[in-house]
MIMAR-439413 format. One record per residue (C-alpha): x, y, z. Coordinates in Angstrom, 3 decimals. Example, Ala and Ser with C-alpha at 12.3 -4.5 7.8 and 13.67 -1.06 7.14 Angstrom:
BEGIN
east:12.300; north:-4.500; up:7.800 .
east:13.670; north:-1.060; up:7.140 .
//
This chain:
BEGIN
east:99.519; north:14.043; up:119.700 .
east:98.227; north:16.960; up:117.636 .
east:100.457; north:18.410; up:115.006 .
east:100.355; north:21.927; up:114.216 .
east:101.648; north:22.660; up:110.916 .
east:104.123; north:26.057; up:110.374 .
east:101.497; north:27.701; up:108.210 .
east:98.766; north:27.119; up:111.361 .
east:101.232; north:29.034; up:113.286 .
east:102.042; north:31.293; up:110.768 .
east:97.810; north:31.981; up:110.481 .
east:97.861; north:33.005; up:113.562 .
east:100.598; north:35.528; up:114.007 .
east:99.030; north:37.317; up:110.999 .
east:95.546; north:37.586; up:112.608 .
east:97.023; north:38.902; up:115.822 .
east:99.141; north:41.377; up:113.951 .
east:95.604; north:42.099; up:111.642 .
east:93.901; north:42.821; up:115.318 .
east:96.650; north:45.426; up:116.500 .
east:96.657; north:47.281; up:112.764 .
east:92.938; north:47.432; up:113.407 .
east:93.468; north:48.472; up:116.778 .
east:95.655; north:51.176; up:116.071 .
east:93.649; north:52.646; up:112.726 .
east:90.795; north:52.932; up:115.310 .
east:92.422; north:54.999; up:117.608 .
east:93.666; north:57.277; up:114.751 .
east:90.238; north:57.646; up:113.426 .
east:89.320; north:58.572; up:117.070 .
east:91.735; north:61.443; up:117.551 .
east:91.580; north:62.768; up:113.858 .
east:87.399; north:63.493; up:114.934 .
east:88.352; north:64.957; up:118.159 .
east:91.411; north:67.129; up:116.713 .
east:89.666; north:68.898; up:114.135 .
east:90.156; north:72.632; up:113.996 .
east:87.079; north:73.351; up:111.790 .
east:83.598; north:74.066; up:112.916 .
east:80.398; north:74.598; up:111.279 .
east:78.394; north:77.663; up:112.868 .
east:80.982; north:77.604; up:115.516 .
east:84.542; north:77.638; up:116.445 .
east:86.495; north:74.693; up:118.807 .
east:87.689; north:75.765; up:122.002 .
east:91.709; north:76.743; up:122.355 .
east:94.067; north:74.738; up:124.005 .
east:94.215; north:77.124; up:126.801 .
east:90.586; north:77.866; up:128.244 .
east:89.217; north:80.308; up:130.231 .
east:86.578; north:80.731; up:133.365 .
east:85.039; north:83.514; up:135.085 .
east:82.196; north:83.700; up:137.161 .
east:80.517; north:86.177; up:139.532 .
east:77.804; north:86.223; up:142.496 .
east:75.978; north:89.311; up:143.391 .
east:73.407; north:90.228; up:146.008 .
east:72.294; north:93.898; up:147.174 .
east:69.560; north:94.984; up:149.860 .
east:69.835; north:98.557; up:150.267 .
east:67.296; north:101.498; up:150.085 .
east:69.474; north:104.521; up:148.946 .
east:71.269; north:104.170; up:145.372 .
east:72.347; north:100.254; up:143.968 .
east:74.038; north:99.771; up:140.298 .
east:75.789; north:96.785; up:138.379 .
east:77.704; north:97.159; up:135.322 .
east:79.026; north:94.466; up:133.164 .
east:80.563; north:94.767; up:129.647 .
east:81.755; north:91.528; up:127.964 .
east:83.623; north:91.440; up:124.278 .
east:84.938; north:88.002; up:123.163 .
east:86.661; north:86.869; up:120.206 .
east:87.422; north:83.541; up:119.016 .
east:88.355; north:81.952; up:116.304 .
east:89.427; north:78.676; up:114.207 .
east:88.500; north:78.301; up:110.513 .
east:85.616; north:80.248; up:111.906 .
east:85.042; north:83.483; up:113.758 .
east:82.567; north:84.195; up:116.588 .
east:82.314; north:87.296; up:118.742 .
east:79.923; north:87.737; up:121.563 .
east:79.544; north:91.173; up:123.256 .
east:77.266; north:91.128; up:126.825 .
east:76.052; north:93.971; up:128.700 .
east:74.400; north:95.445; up:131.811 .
east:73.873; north:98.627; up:132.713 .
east:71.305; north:99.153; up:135.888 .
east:71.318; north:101.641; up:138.305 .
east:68.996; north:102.588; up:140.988 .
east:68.056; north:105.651; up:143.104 .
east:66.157; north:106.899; up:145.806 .
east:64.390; north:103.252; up:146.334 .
east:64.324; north:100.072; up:147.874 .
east:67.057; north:97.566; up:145.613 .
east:67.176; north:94.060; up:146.042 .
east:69.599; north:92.887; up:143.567 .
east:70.687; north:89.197; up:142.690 .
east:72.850; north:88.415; up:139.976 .
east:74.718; north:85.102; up:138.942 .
east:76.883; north:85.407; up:135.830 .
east:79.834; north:83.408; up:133.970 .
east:81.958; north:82.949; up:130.898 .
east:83.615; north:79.324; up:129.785 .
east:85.748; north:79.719; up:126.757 .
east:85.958; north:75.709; up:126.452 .
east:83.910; north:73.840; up:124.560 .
east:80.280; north:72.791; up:124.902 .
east:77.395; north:70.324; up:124.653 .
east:73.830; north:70.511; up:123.625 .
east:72.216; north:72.188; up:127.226 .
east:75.490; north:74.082; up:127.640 .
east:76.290; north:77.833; up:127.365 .
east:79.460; north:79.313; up:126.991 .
east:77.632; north:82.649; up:128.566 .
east:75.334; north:82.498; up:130.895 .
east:73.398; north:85.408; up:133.095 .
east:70.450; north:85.515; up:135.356 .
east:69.011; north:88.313; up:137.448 .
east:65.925; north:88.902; up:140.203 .
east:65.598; north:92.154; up:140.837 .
east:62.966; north:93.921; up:143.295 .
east:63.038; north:97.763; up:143.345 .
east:60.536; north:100.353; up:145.498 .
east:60.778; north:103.696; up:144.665 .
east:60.492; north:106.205; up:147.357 .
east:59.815; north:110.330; up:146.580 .
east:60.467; north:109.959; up:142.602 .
east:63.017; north:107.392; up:143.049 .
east:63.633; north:105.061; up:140.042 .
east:65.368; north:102.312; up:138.309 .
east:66.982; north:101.848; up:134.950 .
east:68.371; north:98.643; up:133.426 .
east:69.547; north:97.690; up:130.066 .
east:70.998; north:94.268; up:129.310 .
east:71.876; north:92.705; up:126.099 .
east:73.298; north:89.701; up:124.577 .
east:74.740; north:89.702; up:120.847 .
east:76.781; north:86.509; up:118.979 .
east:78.121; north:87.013; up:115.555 .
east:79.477; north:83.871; up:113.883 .
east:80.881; north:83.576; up:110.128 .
east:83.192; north:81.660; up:107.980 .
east:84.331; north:80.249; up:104.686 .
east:83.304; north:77.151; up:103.057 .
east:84.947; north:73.774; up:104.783 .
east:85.558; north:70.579; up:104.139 .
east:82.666; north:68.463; up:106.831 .
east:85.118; north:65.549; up:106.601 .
east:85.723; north:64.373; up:110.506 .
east:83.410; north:67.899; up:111.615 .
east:80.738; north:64.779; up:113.327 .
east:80.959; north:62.986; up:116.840 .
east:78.039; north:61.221; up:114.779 .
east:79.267; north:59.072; up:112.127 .
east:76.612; north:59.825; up:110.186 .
east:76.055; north:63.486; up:110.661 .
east:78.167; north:64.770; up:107.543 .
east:75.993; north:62.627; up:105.074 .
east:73.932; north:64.931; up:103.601 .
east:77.183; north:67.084; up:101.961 .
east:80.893; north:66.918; up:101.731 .
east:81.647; north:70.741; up:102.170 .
east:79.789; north:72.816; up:104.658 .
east:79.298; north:76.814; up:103.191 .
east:79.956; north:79.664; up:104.272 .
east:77.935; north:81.671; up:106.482 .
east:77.566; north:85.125; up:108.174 .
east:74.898; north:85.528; up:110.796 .
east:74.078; north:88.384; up:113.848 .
east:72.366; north:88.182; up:116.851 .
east:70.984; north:90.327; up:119.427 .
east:68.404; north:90.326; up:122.320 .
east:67.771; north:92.060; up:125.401 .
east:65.509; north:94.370; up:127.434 .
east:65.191; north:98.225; up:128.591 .
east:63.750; north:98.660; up:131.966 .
east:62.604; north:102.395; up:133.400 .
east:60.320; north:101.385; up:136.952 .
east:59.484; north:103.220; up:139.880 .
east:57.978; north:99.722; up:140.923 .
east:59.006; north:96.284; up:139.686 .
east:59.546; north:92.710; up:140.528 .
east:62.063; north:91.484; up:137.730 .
east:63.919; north:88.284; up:136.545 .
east:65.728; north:87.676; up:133.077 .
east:67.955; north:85.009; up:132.023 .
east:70.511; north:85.318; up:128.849 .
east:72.506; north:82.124; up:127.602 .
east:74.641; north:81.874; up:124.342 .
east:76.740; north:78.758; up:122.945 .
east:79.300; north:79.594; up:120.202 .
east:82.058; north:76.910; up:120.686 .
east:81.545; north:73.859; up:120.245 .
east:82.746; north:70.318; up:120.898 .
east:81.391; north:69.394; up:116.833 .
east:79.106; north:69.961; up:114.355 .
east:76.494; north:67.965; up:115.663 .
east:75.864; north:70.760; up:118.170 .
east:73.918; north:74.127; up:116.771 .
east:75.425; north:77.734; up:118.087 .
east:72.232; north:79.256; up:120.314 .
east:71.197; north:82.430; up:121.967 .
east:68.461; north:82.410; up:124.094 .
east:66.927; north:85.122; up:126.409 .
east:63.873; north:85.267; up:128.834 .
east:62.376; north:88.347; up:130.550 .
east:59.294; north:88.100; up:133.298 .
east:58.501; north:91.568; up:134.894 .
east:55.676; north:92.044; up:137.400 .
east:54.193; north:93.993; up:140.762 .
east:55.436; north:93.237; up:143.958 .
east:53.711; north:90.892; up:146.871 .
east:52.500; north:92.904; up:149.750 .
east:50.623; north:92.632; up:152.815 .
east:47.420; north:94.078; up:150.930 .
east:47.968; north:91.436; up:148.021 .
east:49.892; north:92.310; up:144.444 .
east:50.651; north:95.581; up:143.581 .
east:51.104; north:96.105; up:139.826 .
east:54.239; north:97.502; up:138.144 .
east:54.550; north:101.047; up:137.721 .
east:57.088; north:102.558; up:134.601 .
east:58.320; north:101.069; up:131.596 .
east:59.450; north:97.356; up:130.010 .
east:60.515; north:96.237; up:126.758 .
east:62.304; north:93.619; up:125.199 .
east:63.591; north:92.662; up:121.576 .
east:65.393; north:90.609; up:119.068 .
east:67.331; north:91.644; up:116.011 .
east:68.551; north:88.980; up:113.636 .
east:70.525; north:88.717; up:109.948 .
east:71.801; north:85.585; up:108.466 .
east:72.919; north:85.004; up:105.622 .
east:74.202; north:81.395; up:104.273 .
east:75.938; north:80.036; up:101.090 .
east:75.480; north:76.549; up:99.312 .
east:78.299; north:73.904; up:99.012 .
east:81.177; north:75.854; up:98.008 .
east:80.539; north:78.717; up:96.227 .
east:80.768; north:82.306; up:97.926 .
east:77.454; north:83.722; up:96.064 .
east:74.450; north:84.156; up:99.219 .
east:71.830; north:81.801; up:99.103 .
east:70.054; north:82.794; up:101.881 .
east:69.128; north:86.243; up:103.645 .
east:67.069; north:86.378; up:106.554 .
east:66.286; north:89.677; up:108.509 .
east:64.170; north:89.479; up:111.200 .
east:63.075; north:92.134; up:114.036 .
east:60.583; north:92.155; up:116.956 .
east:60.281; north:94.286; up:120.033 .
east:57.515; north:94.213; up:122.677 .
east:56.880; north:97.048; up:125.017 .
east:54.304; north:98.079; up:128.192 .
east:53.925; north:100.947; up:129.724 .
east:51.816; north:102.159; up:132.614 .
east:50.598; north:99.660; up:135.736 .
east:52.285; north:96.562; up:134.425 .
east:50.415; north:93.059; up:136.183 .
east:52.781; north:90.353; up:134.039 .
east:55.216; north:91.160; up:130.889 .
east:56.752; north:87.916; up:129.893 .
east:58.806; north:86.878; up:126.869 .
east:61.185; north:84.210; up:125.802 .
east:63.536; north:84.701; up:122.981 .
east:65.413; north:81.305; up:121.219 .
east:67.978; north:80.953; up:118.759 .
east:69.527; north:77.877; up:117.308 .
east:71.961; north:77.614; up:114.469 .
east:73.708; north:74.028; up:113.217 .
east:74.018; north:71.887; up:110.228 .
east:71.420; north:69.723; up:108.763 .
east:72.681; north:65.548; up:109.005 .
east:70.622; north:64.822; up:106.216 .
//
């Protein structure tokens, strides 16, 4: 018969009881990540979140418009504000108008936008009939210096500092349409809250005007395109409030006259080094 002594007993209730401490220190660790309130070029999502999405689609040869106007504030130990808008209206012409847009206030991953629009649009004028469209996309983000304690999904991602500084950047895209012709698609996307810091706030926007198909092969675009991007950021180091960084940066690209292709593509990303 094998004897087992009190203390062999008494071993093993302390290892089990070592296991469940373990156990339960684990968990907390895992909570305390995905609780945090803080964010670095971002802000986290509230506990009550928000959807809203639309479909569009017009044929119709007479007058076609679509307005949108967006303005969105959120905030944690960080501030971000995104303002959207459209403005396109249509007369005395052929419209074909298709528009998909939509807003999630919750939080999102890398490949994920919070706001999200894209647009085809084929217009025909007919006896000086034309179209006008603006659209534009703008996120401002800023905050104070924070602690990047439990900021990373990624263990490892807070490494290269203990505090992340504070920051204050703007930016804007978009496009300005005037056509008595076109064949038009753009796409705008922004992310500004965020699950962590592991994920970079982005803006991106993408414009591709052109002529039309017809029986007798492509007919250029006829009128006026542009498109554009205005940025300022401006970033501190550790925490101090004094700037160590200012970037200002501006482009714009414009054709006018029988347009055959205009195409640009416009990216933005913003996030903490894990270095």
């Amino acid at each position: 018969m094998i004897m087992i002594s009190k203390y062999e007993v008494l071993r093993e209730e302390l290892m089990k009881i070592r296991k469940n401490v373990l156990l339960i220190l684990s968990v907390v660790m895992v909570l305390t990540i995905f609780s945090t309130t803080t964010m670095a070029d971002g802000v986290n999502q509230t506990n009550e979140i928000q959807g809203i999405t639309t479909t569009t689609f017009i044929d119709v040869v007479g007058m076609a418009s679509n307005n949108v106007e967006l303005a969105w504030t959120s905030s944690s130990d960080s501030v971000q504000t995104t303002v959207y808008s459209e403005n396109t209206n249509a007369v005395n012409g052929h419209t074909v108008y298709s528009k998909d847009f939509s807003i999630n206030t919750g939080n999102q991953l890398q490949g994920q936008s919070n706001v999200q629009s894209s647009r085809i649009i084929t217009f025909e004028g007919q006896d000086g009939g034309r179209m006008v469209s603006d659209e534009s996309l703008l996120i401002s983000t800023s905050g104070n210096p924070t602690s990047a304690a439990g900021q990373f999904l990624c263990p490892f991602g807070a490494g290269g500092s203990s505090v992340l500084p504070a920051f204050c950047n703007i930016i804007e895209a978009g496009s300005h349409v005037d056509s008595e012709y076109i064949s038009l698609a753009t796409q705008a996307s922004s992310r500004t809250v965020l699950a962590s810091g592991d994920i970079p706030v982005a803006l991106n926007y993408h414009i591709n005007a052109h002529g039309i198909t017809t029986a007798n092969g492509v007919v250029p675009a006829r009128g006026f395109v542009s498109a554009y991007m205005r940025v300022h950021l401006q970033g501190g180091r550790d925490e101090s409030f004094n700037k160590a960084t200012d970037l200002q940066y501006q482009e714009s690209t414009s054709a006018s006259g029988s347009i055959n292709s205009f195409i640009k593509d416009i990216g933005y990303q913003s996030g903490v080094t894990t270095y």
